[in-house]
ROKOL-177119 format. One record per atom (N, C-alpha, C): residue number from 1; residue in three letters; y, x, z; atom name. Coordinates in nm, 3 decimals. Layout:
BEGIN
<num: NUM, residu: ALA, v: Y, u: X, w: Z, atome: CA>
...
This chain:
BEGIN
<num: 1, residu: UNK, v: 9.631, u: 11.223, w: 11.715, atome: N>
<num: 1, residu: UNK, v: 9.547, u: 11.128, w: 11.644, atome: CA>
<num: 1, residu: UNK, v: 9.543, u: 11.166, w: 11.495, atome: C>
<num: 2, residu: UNK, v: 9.414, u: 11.173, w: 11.455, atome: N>
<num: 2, residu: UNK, v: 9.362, u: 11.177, w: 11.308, atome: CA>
<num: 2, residu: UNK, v: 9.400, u: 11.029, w: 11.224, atome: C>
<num: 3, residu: UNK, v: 9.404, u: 10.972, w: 11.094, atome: N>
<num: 3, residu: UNK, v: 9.404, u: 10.852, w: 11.026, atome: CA>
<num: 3, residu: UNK, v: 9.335, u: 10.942, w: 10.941, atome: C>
<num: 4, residu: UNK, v: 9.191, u: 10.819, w: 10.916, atome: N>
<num: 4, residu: UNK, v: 9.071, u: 10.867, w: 10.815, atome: CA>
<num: 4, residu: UNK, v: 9.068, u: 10.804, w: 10.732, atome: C>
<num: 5, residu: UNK, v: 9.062, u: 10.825, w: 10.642, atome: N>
<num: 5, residu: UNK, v: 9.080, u: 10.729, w: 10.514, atome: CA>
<num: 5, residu: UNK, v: 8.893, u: 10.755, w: 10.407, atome: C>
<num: 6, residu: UNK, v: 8.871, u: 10.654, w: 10.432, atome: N>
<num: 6, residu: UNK, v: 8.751, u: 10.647, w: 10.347, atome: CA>
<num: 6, residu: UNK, v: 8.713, u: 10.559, w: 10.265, atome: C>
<num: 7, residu: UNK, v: 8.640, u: 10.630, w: 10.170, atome: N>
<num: 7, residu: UNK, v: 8.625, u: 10.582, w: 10.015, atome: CA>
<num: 7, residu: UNK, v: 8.489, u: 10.520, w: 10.006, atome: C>
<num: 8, residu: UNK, v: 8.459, u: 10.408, w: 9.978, atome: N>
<num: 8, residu: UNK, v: 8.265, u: 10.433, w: 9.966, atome: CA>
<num: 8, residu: UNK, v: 8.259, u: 10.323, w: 9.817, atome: C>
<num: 9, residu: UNK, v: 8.181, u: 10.430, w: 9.742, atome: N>
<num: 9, residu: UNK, v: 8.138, u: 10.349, w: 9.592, atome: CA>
<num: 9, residu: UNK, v: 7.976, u: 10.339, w: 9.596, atome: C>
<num: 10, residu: UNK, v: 7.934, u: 10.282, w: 9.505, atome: N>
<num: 10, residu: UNK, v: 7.818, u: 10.257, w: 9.412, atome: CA>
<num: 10, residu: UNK, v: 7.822, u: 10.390, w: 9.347, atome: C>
<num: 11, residu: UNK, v: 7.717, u: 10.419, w: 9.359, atome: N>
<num: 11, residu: UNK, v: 7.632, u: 10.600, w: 9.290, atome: CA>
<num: 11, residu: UNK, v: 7.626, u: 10.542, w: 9.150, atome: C>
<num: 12, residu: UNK, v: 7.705, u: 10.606, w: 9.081, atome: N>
<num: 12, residu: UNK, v: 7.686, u: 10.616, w: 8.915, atome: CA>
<num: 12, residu: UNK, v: 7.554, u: 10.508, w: 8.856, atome: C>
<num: 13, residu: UNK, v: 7.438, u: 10.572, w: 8.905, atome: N>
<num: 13, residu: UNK, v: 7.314, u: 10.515, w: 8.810, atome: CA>
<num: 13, residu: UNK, v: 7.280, u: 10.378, w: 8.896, atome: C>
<num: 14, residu: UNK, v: 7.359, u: 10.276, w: 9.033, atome: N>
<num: 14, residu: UNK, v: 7.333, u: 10.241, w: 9.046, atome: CA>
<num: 14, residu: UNK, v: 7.446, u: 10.103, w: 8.965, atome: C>
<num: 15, residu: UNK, v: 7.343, u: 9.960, w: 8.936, atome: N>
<num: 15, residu: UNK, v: 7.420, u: 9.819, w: 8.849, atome: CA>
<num: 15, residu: UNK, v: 7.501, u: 9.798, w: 8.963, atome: C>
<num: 16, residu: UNK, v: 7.640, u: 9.772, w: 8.933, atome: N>
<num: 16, residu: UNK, v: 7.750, u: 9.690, w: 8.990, atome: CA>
<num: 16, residu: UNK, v: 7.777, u: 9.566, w: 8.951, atome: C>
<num: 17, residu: UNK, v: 7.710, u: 9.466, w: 8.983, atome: N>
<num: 17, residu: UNK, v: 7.685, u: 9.307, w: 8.904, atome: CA>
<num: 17, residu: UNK, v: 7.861, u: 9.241, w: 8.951, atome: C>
<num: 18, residu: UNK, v: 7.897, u: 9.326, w: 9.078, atome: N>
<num: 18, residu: UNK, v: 8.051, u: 9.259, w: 9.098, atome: CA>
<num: 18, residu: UNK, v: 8.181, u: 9.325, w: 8.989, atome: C>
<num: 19, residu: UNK, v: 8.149, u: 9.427, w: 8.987, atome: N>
<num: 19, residu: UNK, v: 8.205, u: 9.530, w: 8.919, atome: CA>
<num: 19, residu: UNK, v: 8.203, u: 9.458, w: 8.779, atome: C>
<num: 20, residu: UNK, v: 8.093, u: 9.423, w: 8.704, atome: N>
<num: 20, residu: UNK, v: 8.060, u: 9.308, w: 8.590, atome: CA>
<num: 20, residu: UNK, v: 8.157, u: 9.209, w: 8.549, atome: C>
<num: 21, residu: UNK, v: 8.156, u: 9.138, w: 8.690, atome: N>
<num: 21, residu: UNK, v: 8.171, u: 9.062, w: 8.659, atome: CA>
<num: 21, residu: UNK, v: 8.352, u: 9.011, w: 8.677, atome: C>
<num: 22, residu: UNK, v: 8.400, u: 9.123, w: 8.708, atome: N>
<num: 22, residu: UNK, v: 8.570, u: 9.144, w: 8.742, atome: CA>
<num: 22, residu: UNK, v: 8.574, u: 9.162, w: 8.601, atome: C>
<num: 23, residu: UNK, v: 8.525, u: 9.268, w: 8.519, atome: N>
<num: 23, residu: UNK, v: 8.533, u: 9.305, w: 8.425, atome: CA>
<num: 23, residu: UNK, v: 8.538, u: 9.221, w: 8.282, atome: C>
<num: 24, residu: UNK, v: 8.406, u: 9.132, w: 8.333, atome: N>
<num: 24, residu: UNK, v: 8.438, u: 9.036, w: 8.223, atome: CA>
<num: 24, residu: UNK, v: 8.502, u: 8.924, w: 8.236, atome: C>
<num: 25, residu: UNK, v: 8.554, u: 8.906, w: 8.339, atome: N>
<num: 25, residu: UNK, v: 8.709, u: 8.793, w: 8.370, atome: CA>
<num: 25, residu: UNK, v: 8.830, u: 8.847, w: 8.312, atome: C>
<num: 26, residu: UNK, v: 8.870, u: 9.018, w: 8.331, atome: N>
<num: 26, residu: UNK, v: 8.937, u: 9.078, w: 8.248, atome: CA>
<num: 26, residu: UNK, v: 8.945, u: 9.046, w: 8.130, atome: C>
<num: 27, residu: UNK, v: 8.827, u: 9.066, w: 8.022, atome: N>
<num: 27, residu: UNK, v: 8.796, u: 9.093, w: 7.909, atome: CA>
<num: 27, residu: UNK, v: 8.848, u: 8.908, w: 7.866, atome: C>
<num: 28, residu: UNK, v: 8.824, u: 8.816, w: 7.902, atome: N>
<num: 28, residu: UNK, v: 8.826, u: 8.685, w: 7.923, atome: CA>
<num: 28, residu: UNK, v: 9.041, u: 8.674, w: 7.950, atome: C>
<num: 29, residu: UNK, v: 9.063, u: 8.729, w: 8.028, atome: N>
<num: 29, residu: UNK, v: 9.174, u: 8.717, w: 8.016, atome: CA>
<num: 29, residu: UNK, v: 9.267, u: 8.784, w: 7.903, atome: C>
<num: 30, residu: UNK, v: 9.214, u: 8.864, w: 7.820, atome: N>
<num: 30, residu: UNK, v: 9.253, u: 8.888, w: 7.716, atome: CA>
<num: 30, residu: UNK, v: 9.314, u: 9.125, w: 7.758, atome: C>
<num: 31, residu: UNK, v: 9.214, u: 9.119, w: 7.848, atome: N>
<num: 31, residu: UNK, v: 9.253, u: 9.304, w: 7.896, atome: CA>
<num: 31, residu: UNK, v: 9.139, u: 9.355, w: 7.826, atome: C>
<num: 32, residu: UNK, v: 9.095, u: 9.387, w: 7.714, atome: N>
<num: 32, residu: UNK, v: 9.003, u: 9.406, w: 7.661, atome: CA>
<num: 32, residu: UNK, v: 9.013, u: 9.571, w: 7.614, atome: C>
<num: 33, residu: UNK, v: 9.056, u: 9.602, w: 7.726, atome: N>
<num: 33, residu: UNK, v: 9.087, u: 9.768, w: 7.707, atome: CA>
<num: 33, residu: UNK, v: 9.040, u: 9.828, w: 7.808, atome: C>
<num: 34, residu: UNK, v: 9.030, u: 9.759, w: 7.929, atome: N>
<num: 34, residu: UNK, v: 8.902, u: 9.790, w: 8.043, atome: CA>
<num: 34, residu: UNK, v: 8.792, u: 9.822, w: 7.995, atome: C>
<num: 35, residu: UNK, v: 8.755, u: 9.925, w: 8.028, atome: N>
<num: 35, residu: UNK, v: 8.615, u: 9.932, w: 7.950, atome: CA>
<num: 35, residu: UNK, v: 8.479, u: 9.969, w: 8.097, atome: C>
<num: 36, residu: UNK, v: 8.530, u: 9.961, w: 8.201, atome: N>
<num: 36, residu: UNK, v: 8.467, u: 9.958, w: 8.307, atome: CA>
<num: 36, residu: UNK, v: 8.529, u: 9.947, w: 8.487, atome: C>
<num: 37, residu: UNK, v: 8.487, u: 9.836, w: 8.514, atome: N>
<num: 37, residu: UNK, v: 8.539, u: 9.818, w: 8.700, atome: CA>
<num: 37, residu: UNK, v: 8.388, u: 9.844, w: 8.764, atome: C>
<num: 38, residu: UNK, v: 8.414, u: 9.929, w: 8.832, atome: N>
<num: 38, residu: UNK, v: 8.313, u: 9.966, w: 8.959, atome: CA>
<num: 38, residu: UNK, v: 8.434, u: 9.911, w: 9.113, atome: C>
<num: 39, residu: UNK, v: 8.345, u: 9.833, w: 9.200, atome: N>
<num: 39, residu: UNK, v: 8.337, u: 9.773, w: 9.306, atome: CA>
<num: 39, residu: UNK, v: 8.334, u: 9.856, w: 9.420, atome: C>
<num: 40, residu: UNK, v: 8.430, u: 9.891, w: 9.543, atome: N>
<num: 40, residu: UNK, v: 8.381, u: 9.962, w: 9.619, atome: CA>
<num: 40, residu: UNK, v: 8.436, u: 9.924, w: 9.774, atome: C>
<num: 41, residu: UNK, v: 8.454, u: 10.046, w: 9.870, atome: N>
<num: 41, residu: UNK, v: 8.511, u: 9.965, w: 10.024, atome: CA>
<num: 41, residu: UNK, v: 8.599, u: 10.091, w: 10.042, atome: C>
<num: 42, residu: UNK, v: 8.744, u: 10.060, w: 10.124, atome: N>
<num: 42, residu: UNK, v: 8.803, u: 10.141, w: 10.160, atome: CA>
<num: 42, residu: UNK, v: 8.841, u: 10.153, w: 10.328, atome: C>
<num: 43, residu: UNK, v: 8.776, u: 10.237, w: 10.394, atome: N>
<num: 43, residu: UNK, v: 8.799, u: 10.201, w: 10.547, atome: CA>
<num: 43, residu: UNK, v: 8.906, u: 10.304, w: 10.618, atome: C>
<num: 44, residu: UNK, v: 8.971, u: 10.219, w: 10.705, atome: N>
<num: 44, residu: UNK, v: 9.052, u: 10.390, w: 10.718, atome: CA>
<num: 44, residu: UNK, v: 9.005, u: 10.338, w: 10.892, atome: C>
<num: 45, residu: UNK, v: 9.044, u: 10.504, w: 10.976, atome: N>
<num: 45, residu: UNK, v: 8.988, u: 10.501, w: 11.102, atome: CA>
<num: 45, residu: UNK, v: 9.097, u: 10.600, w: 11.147, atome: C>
<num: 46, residu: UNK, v: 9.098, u: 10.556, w: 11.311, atome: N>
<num: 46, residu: UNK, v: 9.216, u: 10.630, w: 11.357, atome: CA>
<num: 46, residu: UNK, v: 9.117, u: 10.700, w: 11.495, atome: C>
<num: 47, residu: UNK, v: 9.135, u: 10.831, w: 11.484, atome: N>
<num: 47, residu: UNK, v: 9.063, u: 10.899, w: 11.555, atome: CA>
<num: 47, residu: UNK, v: 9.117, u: 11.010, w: 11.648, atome: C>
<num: 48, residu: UNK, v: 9.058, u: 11.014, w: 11.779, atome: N>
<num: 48, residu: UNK, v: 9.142, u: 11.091, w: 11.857, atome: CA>
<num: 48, residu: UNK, v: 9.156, u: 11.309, w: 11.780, atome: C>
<num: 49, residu: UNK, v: 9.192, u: 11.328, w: 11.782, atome: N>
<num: 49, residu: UNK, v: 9.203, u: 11.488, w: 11.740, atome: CA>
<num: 49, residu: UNK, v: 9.125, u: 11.571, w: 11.814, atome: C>
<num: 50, residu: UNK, v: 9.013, u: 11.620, w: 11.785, atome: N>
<num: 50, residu: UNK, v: 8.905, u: 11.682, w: 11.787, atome: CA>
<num: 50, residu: UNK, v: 8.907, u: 11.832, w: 11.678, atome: C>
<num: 51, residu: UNK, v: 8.829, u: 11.942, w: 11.752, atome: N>
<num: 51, residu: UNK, v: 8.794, u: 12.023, w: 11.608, atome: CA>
<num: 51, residu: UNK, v: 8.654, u: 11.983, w: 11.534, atome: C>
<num: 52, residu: UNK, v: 8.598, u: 11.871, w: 11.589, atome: N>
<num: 52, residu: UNK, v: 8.511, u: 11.803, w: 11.493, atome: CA>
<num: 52, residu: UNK, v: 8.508, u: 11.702, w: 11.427, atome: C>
<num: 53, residu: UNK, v: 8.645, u: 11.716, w: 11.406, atome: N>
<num: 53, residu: UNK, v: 8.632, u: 11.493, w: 11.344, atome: CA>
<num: 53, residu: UNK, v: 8.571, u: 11.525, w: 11.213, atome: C>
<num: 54, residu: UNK, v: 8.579, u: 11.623, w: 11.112, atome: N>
<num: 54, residu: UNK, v: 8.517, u: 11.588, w: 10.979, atome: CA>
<num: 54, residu: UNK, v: 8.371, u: 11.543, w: 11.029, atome: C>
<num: 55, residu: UNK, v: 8.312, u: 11.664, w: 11.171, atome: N>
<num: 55, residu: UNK, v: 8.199, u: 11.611, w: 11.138, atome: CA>
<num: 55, residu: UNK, v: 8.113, u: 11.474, w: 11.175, atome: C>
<num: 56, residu: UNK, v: 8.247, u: 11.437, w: 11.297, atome: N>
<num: 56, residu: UNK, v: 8.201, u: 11.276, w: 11.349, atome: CA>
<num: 56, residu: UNK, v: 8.186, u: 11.167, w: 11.193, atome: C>
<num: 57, residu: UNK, v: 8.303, u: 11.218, w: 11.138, atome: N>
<num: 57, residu: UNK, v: 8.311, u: 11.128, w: 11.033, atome: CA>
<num: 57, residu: UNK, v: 8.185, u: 11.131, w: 10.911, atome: C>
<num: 58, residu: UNK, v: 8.116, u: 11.247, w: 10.918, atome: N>
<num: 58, residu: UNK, v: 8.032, u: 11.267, w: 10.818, atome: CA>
<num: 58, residu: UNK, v: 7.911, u: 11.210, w: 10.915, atome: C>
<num: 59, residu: UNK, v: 7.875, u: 11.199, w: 11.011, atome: N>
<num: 59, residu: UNK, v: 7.786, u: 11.099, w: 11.091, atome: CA>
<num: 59, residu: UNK, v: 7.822, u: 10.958, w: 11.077, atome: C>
<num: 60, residu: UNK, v: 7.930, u: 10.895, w: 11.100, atome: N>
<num: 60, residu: UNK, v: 7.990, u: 10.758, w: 11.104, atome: CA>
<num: 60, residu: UNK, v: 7.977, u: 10.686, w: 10.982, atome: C>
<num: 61, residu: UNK, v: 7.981, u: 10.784, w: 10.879, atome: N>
<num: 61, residu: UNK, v: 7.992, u: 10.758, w: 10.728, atome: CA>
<num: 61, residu: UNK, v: 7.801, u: 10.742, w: 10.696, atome: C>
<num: 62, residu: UNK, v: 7.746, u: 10.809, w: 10.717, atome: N>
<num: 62, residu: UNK, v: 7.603, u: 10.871, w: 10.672, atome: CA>
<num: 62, residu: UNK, v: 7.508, u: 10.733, w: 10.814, atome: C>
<num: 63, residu: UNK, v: 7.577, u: 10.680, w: 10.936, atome: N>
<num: 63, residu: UNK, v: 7.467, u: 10.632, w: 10.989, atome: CA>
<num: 63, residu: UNK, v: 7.549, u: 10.483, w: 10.982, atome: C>
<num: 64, residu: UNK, v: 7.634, u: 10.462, w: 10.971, atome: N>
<num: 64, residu: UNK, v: 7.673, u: 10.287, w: 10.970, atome: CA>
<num: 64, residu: UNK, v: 7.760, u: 10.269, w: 10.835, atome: C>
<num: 65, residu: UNK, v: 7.880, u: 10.308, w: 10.819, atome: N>
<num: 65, residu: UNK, v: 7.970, u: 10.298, w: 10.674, atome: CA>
<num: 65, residu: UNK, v: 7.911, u: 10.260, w: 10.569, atome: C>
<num: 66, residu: UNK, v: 7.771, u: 10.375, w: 10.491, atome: N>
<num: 66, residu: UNK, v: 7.784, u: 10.386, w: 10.399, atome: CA>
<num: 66, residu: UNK, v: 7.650, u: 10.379, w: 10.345, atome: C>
<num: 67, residu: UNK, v: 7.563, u: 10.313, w: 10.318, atome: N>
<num: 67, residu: UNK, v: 7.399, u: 10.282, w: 10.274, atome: CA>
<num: 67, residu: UNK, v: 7.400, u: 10.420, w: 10.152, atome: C>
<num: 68, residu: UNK, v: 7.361, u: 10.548, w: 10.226, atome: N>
<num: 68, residu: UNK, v: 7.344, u: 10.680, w: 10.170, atome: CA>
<num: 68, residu: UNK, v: 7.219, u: 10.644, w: 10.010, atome: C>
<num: 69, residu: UNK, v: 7.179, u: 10.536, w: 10.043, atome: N>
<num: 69, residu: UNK, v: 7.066, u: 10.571, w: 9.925, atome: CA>
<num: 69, residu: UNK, v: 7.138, u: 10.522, w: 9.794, atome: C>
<num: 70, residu: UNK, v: 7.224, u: 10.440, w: 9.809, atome: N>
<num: 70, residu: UNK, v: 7.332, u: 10.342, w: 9.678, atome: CA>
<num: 70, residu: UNK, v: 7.408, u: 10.393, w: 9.683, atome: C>
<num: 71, residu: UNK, v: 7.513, u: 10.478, w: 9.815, atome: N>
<num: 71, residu: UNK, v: 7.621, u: 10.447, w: 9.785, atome: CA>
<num: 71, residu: UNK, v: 7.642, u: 10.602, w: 9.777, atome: C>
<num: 72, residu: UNK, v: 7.776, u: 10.642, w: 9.742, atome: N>
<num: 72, residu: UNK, v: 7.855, u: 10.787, w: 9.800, atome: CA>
<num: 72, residu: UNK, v: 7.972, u: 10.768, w: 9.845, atome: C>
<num: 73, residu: UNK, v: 7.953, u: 10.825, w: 9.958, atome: N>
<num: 73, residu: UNK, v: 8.134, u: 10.826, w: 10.037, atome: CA>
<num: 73, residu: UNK, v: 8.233, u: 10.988, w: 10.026, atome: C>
<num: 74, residu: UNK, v: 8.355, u: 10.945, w: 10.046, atome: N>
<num: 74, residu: UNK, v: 8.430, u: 11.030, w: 10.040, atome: CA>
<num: 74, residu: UNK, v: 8.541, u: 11.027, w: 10.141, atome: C>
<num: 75, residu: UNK, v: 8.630, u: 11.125, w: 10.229, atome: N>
<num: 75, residu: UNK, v: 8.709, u: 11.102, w: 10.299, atome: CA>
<num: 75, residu: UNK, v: 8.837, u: 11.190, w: 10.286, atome: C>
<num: 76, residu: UNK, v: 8.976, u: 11.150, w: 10.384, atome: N>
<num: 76, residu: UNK, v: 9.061, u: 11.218, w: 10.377, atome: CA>
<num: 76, residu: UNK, v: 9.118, u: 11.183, w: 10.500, atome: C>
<num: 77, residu: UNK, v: 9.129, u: 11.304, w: 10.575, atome: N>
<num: 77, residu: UNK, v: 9.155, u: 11.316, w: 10.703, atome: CA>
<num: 77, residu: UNK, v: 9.331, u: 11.353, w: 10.709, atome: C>
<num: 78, residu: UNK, v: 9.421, u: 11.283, w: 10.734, atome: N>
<num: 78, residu: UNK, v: 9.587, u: 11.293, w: 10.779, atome: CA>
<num: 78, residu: UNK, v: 9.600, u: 11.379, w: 10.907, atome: C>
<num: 79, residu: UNK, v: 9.700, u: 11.483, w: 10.869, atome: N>
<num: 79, residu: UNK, v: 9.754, u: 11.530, w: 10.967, atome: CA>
<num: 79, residu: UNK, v: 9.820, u: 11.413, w: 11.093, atome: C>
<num: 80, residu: UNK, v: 9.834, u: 11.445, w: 11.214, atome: N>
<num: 80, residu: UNK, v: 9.860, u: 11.368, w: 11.330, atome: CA>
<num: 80, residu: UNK, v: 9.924, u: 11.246, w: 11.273, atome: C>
<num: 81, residu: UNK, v: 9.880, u: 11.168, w: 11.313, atome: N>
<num: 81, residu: UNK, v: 9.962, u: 11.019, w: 11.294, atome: CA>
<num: 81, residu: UNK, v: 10.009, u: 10.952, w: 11.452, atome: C>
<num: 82, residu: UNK, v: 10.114, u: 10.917, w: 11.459, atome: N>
<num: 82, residu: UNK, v: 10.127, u: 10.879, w: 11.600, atome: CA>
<num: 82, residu: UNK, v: 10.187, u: 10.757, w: 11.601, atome: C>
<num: 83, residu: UNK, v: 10.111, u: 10.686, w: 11.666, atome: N>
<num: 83, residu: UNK, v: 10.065, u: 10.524, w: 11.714, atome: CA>
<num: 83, residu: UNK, v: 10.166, u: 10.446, w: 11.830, atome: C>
């Protein structure tokens, strides 16, 4: 078994109004050294061992995970994990 660990953010040029608004609760709490929170999802997946899991995962990521037009994902695939 694989453990997938995935990253999915907001693409640079796209507004993070949650990201905002953590930020200015910070700034409000007196952390006024934050100078930016971006908002994102972290999924991890446990997958049987394949010589294709990067590329299941780059399907899984690209057709349900990750809204390709906003977002960018990233992954990290663990040597055997056993369950």
């Amino acid at each position: 078994m694989k453990k997938v660990k995935v990253f999915i953010t907001l693409k640079e040029s796209v507004l993070d109004p949650q990201g905002q608004a953590v930020m200015q609760s910070l700034h409000n709490m007196e952390y006024t050294n934050v100078k930016d929170v971006r908002i994102g999802k972290y999924i991890e997946l446990l997958v049987e061992d394949s010589a294709d899991v990067a590329e299941q995962v780059d399907t899984i990521c690209d057709k349900l995970l990750a809204n390709t037009v906003i977002e960018n994902y990233r992954y990290e695939i663990e040597e055997e994990v056993h369950s």
